[in-house]
Residue frames as a rotation matrix with the C-alpha (Angstrom) as fourth column:
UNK 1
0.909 -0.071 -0.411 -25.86
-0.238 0.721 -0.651 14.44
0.342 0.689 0.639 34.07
UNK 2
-0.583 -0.811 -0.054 -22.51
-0.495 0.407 -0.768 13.57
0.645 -0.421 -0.638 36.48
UNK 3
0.840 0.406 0.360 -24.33
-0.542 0.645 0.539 11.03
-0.013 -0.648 0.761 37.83
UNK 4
-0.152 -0.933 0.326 -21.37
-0.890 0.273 0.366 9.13
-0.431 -0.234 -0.872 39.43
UNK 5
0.167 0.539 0.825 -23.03
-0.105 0.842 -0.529 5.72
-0.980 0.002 0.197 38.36
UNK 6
0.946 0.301 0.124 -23.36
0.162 -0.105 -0.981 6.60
-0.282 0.948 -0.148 34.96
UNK 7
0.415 -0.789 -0.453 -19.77
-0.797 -0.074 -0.600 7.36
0.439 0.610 -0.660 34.25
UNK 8
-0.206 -0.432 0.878 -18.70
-0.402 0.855 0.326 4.19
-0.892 -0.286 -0.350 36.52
UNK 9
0.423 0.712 0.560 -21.12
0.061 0.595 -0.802 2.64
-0.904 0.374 0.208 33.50
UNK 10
0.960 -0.029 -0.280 -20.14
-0.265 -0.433 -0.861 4.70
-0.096 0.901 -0.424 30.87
UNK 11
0.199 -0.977 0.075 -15.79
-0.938 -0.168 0.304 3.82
-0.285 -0.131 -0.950 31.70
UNK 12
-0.431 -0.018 0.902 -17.10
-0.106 0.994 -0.031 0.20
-0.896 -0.109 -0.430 31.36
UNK 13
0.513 0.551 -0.658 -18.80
-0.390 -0.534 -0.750 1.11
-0.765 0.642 -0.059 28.66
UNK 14
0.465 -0.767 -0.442 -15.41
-0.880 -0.457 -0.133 2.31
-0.100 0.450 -0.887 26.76
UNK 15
-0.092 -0.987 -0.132 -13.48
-0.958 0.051 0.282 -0.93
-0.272 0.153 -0.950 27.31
UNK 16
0.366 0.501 0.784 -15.72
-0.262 0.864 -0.430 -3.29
-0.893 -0.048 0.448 26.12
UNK 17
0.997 0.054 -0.047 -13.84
-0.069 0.549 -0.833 -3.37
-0.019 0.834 0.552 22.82
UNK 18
-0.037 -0.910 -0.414 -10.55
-0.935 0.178 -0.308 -4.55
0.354 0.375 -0.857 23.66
UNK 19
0.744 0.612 0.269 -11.00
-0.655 0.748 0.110 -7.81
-0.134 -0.258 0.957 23.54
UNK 20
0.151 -0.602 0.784 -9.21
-0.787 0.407 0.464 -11.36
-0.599 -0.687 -0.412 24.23
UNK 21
-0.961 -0.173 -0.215 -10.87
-0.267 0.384 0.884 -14.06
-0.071 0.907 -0.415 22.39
UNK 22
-0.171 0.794 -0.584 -14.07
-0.982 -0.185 0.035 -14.26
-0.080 0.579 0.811 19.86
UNK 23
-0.319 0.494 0.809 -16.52
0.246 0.867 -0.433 -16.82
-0.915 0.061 -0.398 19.66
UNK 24
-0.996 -0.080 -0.044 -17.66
-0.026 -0.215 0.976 -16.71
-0.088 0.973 0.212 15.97
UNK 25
-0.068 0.997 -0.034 -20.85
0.643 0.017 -0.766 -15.15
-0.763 -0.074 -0.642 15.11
UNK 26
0.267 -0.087 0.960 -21.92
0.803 -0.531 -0.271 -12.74
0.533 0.843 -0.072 12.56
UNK 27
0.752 0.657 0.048 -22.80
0.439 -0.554 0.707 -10.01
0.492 -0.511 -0.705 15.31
UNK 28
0.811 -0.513 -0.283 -19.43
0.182 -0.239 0.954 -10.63
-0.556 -0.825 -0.100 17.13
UNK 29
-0.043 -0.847 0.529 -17.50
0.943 0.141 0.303 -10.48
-0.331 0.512 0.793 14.36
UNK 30
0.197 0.528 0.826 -18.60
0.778 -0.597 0.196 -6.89
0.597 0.604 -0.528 13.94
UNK 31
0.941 0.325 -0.094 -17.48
0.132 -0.098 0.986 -6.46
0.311 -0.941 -0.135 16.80
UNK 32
0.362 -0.890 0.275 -14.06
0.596 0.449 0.666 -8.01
-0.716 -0.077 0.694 16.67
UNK 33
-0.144 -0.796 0.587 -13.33
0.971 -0.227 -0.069 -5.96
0.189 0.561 0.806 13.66
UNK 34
0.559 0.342 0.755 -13.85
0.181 -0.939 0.291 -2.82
0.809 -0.026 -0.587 15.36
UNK 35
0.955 -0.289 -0.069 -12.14
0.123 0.173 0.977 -3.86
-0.270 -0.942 0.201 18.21
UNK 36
0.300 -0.889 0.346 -8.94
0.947 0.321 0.001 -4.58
-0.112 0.328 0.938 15.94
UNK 37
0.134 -0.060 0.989 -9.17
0.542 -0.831 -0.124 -1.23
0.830 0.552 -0.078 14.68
UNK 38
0.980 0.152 0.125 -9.61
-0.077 -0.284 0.956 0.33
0.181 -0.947 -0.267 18.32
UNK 39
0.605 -0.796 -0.021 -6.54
0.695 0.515 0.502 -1.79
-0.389 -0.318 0.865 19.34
UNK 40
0.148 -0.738 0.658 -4.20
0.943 -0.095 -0.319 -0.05
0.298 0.668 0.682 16.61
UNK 41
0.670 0.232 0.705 -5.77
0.117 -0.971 0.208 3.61
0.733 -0.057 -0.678 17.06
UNK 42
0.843 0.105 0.528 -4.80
-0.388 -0.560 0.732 3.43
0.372 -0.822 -0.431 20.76
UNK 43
0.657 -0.728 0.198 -1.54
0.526 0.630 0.571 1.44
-0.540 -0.270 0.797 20.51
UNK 44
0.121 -0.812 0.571 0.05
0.965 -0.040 -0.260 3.70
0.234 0.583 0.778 18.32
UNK 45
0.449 -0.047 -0.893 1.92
0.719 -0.575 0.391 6.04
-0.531 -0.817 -0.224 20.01
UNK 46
-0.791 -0.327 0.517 2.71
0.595 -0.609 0.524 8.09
0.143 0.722 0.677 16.94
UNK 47
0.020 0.971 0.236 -0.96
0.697 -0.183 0.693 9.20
0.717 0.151 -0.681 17.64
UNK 48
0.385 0.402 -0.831 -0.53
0.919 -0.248 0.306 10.24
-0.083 -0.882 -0.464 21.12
UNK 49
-0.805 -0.585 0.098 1.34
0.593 -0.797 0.111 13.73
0.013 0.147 0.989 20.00
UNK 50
-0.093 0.780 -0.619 -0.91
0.216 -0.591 -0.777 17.15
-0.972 -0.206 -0.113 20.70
UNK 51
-0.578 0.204 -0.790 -0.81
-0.811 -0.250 0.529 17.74
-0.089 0.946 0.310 16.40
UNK 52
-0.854 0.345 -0.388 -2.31
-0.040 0.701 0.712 14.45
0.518 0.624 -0.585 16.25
UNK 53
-0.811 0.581 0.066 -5.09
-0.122 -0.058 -0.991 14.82
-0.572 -0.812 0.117 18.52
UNK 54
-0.493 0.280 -0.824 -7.04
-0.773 -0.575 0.268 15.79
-0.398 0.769 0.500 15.85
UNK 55
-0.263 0.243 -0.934 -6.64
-0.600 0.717 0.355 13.01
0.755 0.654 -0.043 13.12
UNK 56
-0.902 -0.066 -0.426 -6.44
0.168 0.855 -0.490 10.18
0.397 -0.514 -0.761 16.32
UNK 57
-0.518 0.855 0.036 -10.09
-0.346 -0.171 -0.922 11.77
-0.782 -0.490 0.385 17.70
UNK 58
0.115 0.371 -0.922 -11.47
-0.958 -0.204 -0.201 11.54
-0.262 0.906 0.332 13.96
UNK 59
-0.271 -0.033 -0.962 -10.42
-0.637 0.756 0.154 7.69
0.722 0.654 -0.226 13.64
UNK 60
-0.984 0.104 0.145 -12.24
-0.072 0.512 -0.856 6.89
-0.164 -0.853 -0.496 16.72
UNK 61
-0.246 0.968 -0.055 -15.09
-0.582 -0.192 -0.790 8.39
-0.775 -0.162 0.610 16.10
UNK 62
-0.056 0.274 -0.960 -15.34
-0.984 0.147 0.099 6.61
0.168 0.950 0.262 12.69
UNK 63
-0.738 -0.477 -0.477 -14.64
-0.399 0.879 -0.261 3.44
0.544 -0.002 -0.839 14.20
UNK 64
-0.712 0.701 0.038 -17.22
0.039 0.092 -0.995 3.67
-0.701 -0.707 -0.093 16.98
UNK 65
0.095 0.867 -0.489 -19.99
-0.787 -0.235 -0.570 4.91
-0.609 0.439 0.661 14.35
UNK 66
-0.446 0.103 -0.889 -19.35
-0.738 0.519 0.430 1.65
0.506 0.848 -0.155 12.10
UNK 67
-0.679 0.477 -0.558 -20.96
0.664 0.723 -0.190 -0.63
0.313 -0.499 -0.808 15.34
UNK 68
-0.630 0.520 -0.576 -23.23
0.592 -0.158 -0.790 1.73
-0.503 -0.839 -0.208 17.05
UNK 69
-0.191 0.747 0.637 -26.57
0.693 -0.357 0.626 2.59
0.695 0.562 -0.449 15.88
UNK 70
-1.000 0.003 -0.012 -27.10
0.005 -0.801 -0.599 6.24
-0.011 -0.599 0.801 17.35
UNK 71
-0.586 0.808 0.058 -30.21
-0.519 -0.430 0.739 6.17
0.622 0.403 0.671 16.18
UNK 72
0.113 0.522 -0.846 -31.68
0.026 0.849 0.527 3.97
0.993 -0.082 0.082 17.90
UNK 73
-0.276 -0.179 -0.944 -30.03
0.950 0.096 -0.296 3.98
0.144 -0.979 0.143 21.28
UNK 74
-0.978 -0.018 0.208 -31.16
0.014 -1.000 -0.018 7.63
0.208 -0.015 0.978 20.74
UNK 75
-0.448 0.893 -0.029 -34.61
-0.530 -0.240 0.814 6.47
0.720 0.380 0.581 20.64
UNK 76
0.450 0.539 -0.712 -34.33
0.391 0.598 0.700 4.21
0.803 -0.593 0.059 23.41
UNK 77
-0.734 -0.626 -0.262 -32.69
0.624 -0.472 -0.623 6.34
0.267 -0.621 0.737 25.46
UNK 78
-0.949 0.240 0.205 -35.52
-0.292 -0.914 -0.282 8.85
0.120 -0.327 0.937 25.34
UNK 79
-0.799 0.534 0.276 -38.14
0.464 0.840 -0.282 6.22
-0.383 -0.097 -0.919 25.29
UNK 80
-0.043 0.918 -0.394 -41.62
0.891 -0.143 -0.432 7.88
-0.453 -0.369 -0.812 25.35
UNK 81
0.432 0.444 -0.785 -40.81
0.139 -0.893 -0.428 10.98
-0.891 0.076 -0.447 24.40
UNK 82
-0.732 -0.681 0.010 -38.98
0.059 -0.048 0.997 10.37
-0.678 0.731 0.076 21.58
UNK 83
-0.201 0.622 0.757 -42.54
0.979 0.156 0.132 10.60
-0.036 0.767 -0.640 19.53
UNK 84
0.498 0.721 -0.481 -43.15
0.613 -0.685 -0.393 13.64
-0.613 -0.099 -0.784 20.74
UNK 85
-0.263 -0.823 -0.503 -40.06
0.107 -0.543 0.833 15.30
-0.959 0.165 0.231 18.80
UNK 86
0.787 0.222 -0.576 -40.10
-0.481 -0.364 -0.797 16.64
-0.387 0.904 -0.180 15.26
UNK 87
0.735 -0.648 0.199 -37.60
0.529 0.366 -0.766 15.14
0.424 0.668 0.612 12.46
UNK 88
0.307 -0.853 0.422 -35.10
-0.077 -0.465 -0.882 17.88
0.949 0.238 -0.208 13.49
UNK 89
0.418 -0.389 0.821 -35.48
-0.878 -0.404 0.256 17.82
0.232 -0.828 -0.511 16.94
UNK 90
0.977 -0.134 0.168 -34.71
0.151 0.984 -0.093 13.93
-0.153 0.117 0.981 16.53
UNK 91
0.682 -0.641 0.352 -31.74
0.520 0.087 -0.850 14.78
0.514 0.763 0.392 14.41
UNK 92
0.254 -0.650 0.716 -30.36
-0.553 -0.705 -0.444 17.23
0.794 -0.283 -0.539 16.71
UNK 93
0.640 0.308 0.704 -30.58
-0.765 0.168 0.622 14.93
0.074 -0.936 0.343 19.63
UNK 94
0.824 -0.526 0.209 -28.57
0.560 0.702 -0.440 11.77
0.084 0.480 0.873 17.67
UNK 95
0.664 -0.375 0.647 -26.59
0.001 -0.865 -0.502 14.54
0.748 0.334 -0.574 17.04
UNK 96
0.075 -0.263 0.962 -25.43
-0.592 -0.788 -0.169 15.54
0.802 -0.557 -0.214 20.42
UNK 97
0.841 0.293 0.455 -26.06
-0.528 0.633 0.567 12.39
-0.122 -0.716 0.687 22.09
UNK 98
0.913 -0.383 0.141 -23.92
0.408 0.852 -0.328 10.60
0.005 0.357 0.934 20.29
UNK 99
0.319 -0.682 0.658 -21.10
-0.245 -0.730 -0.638 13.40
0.915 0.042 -0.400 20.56
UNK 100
0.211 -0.284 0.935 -21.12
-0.911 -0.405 0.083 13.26
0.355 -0.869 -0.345 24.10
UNK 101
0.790 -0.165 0.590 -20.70
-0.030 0.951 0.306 9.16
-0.612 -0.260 0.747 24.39
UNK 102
0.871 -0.441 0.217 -18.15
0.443 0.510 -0.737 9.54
0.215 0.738 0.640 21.71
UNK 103
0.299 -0.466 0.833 -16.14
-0.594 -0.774 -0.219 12.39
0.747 -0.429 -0.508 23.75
UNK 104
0.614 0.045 0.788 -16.40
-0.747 0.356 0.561 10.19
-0.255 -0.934 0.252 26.70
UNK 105
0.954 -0.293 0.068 -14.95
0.298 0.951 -0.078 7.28
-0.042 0.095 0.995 24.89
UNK 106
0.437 -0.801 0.410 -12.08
0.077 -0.421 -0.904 9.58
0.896 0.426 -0.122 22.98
UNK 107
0.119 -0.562 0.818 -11.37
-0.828 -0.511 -0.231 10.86
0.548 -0.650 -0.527 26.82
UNK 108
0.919 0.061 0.389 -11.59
-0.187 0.937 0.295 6.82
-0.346 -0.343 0.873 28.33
UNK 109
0.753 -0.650 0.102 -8.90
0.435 0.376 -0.818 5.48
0.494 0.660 0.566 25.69
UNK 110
0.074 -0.920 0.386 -6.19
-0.243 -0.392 -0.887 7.83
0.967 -0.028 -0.252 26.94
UNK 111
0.081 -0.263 0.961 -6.44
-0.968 0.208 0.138 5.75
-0.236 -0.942 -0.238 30.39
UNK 112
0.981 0.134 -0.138 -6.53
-0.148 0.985 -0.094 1.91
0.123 0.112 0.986 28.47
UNK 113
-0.088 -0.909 0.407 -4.03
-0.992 0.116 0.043 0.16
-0.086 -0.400 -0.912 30.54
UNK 114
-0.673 -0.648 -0.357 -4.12
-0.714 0.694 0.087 -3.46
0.191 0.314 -0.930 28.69
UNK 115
-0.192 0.771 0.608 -7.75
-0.491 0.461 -0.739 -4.48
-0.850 -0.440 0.290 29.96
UNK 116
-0.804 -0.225 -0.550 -9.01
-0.587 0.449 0.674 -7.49
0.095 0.865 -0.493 28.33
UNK 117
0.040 0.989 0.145 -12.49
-0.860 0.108 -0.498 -8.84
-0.508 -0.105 0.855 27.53
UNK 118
-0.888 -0.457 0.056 -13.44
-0.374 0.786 0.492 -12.12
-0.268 0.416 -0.869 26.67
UNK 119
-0.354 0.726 -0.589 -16.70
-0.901 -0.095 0.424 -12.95
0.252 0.681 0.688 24.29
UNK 120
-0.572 0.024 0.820 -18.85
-0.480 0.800 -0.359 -15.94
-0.665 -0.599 -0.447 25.75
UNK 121
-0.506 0.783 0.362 -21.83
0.700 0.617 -0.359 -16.51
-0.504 0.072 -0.860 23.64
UNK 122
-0.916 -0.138 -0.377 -24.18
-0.090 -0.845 0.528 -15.07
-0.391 0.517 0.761 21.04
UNK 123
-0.504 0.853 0.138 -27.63
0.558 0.443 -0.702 -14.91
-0.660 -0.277 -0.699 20.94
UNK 124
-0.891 0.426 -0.157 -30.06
-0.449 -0.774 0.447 -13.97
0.069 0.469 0.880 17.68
UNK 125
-0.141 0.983 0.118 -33.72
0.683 0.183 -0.708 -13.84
-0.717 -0.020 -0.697 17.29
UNK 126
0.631 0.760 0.159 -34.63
0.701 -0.470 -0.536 -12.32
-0.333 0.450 -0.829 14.32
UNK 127
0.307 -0.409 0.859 -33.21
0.453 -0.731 -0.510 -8.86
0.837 0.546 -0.039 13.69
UNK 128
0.789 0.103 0.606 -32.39
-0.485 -0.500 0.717 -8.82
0.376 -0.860 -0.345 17.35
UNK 129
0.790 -0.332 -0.516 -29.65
0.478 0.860 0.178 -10.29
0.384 -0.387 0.838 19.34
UNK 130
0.969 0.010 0.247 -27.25
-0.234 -0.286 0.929 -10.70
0.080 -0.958 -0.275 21.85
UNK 131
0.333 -0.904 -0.267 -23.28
0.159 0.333 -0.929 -10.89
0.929 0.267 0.255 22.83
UNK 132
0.941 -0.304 -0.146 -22.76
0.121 -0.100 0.988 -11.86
-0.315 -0.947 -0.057 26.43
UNK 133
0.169 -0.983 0.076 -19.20
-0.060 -0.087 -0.994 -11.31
0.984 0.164 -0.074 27.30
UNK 134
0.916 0.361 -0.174 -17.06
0.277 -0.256 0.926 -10.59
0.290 -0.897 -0.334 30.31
UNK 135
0.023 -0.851 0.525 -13.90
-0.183 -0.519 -0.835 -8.05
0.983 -0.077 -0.168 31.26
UNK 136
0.344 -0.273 -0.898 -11.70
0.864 0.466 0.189 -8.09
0.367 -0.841 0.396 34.06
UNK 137
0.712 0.468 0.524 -11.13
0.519 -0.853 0.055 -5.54
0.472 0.233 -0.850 35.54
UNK 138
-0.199 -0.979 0.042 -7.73
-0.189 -0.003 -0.982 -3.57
0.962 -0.203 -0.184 37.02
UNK 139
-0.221 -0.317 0.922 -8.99
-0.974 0.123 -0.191 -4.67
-0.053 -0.940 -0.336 40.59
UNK 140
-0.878 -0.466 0.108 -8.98
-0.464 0.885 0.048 -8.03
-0.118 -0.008 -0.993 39.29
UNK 141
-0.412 0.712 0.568 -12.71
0.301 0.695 -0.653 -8.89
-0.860 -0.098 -0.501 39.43
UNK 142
-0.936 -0.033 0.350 -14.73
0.350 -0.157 0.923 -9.68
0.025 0.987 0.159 36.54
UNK 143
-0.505 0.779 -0.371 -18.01
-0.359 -0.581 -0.731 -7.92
-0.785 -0.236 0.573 34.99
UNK 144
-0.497 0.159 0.853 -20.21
0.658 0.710 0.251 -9.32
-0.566 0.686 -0.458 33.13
UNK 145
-0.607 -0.064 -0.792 -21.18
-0.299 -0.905 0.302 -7.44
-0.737 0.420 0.530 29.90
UNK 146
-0.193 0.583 0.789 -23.92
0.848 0.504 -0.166 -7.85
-0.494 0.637 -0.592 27.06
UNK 147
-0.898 0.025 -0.439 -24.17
-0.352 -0.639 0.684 -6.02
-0.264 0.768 0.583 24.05
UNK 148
0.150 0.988 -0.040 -27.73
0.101 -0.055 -0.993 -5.58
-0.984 0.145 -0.108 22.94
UNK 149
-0.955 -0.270 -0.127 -27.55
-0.092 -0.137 0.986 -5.70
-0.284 0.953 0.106 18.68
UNK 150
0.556 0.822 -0.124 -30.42
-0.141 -0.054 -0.989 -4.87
-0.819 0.567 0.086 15.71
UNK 151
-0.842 -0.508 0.180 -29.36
0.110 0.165 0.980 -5.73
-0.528 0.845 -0.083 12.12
UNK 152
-0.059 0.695 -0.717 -31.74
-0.365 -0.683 -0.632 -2.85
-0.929 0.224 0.294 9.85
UNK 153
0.395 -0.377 -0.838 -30.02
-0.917 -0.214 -0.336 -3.73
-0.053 0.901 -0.430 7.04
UNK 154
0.766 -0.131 -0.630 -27.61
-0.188 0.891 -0.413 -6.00
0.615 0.434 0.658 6.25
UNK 155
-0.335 -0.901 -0.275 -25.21
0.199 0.218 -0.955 -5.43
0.921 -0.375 0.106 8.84
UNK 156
0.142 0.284 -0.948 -25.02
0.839 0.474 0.267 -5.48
0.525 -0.834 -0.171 12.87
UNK 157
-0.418 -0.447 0.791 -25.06
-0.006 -0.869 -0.494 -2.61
0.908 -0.212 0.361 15.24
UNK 158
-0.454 0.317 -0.833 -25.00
0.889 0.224 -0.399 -2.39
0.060 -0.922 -0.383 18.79
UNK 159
-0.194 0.433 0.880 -27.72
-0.235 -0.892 0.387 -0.10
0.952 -0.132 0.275 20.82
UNK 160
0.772 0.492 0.402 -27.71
-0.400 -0.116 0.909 -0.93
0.494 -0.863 0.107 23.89
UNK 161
-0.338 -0.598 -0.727 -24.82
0.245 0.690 -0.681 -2.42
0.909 -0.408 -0.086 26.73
UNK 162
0.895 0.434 0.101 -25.65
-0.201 0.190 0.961 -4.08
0.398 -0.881 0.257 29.72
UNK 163
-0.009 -0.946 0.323 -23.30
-0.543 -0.267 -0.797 -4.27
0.840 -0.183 -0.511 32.88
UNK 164
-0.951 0.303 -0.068 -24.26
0.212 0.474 -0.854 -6.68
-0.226 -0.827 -0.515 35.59
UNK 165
-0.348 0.852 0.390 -27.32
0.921 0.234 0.312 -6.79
0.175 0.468 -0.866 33.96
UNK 166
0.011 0.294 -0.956 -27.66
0.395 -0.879 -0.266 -3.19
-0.919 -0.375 -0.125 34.35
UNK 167
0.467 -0.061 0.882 -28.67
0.878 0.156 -0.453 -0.94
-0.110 0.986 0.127 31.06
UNK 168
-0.719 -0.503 -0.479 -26.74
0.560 -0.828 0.029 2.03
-0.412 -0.247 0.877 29.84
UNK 169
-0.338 0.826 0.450 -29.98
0.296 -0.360 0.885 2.93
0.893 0.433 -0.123 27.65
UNK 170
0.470 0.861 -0.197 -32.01
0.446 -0.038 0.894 2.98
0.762 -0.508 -0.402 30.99
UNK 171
-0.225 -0.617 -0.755 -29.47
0.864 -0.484 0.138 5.21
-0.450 -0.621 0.642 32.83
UNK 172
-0.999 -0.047 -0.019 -29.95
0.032 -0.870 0.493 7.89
-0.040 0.491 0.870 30.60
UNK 173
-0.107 0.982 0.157 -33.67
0.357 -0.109 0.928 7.37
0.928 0.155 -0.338 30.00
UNK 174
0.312 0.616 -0.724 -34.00
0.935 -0.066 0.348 7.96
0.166 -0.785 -0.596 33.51
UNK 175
-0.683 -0.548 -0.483 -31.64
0.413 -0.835 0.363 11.00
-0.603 0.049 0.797 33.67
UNK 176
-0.861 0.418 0.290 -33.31
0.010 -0.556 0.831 12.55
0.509 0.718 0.475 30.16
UNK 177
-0.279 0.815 -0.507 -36.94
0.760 0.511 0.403 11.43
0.588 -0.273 -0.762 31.75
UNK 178
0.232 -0.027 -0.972 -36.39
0.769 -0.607 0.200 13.88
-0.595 -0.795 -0.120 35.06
UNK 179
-0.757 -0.576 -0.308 -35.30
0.412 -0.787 0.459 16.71
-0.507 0.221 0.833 32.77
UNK 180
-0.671 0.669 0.320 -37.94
0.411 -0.024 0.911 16.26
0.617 0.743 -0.259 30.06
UNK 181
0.016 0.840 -0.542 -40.47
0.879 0.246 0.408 16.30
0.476 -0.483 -0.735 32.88
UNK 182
0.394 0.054 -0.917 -39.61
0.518 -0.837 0.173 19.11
-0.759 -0.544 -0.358 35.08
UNK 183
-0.162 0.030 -0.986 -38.08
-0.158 -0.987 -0.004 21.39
-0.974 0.155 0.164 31.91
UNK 184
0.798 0.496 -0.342 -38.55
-0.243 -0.255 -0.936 20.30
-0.552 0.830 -0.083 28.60
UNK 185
0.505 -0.779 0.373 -36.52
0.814 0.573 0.094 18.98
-0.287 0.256 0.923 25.85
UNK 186
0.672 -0.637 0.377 -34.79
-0.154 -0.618 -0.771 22.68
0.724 0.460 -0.514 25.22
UNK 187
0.735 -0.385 0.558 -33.48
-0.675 -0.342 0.654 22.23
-0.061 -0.857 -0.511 28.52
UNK 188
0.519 -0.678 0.520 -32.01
0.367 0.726 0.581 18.59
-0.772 -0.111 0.626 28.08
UNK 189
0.862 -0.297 0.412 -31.03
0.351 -0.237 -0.906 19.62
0.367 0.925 -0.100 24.46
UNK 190
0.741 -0.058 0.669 -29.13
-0.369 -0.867 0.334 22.51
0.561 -0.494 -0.665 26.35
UNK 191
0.395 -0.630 0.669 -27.22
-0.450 0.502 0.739 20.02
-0.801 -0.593 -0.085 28.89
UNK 192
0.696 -0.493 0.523 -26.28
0.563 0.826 0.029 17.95
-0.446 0.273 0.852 26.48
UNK 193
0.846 0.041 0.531 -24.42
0.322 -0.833 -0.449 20.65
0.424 0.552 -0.719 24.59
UNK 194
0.613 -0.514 0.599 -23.08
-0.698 -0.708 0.107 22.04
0.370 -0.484 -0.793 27.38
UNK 195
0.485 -0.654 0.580 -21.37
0.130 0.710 0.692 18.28
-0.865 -0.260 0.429 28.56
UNK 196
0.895 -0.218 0.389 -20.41
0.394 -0.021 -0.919 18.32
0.209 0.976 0.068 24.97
UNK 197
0.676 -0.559 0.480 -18.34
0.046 -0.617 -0.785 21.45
0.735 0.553 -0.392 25.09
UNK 198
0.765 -0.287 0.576 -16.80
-0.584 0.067 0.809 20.41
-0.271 -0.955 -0.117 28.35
UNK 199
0.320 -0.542 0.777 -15.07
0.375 0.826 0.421 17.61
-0.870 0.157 0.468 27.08
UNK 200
0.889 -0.301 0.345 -14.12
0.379 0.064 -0.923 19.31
0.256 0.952 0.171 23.65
């Protein structure tokens, strides 16, 4: 799982929510107020002390879990085999998946040097839909970025970002995919874990 790719993805990932200016949508506005919140976390440099590590990890993660459905991008992440799992092994996977993208973000933030994203266009069908965008990046060129959204309920939640039409779902599926196959899900279970406690 250090696929170099995958953290290029995953860094791009991270700075899709600091953002420039919103087109008005339901979807993006779900967006936008997470983003605000983001903004503050990592602008306030009362945070950046080693006592505050703590509280300033703990109001990321809460922020990130109020747009992103784990569940889901858990399930499309593991595509296929995600039937084969039991309720717990499900649960443990969300679990641990979602740790290790939220670690990654927590350790991203403490490099956000003022990047800025700008929200083109929103696309729904149903309980499905879309939020092209596009960030510039510090060597000046831009990427183009789509947020993949489901609305279960009554509210939006991304599961999926695309990067140059590349998915981060289908980076990992393929990663998890090669593991599953040649050892089994104790094994991925296992890796993930172990990226986990790396980054804690």
């Amino acid at each position: 799982m250090k696929n170099r790719f995958i953290r290029h993805l995953t860094a791009i990932f991270i700075l899709l929510f600091f953002s420039l200016t919103i087109k008005a949508g339901e979807a993006t506005d779900r967006i936008k107020a997470a983003t605000d919140k983001l903004i503050e976390i990592v602008a306030n440099h009362d945070l950046d002390a080693p006592e505050m590590a703590e509280k300033r990890a703990k109001m990321i993660r809460e922020t990130v879990d109020e747009v992103f459905d784990w569940s889901e991008f858990s399930k499309r992440a593991l595509g296929k085999n995600w039937r084969a799992l039991s309720k717990e092994q499900k649960n443990e996977f969300i679990f641990y998946f979602s740790q290790l993208l939220e670690r990654t973000y927590m350790d991203k933030t403490r490099n956000y040097s003022g990047e800025k994203m700008i929200f083109l266009d929103e696309k729904i069908d149903g309980k499905y839909g879309t939020v092209g965008s596009k960030i510039t990046l510090s060597s000046g060129k831009d990427a183009a970025i789509e947020y993949r959204v489901i609305k279960p309920g009554n509210k939006w939640f991304i599961y999926d970002v695309y990067v140059e039409g590349i998915s981060l779902v289908s980076n990992y599926r393929s990663q998890f995919s090669t593991i599953l196959t040649k050892s089994g899900y104790d094994e991925l279970l296992k890796r993930l874990k172990a990226k986990v406690d790396e980054q804690s």
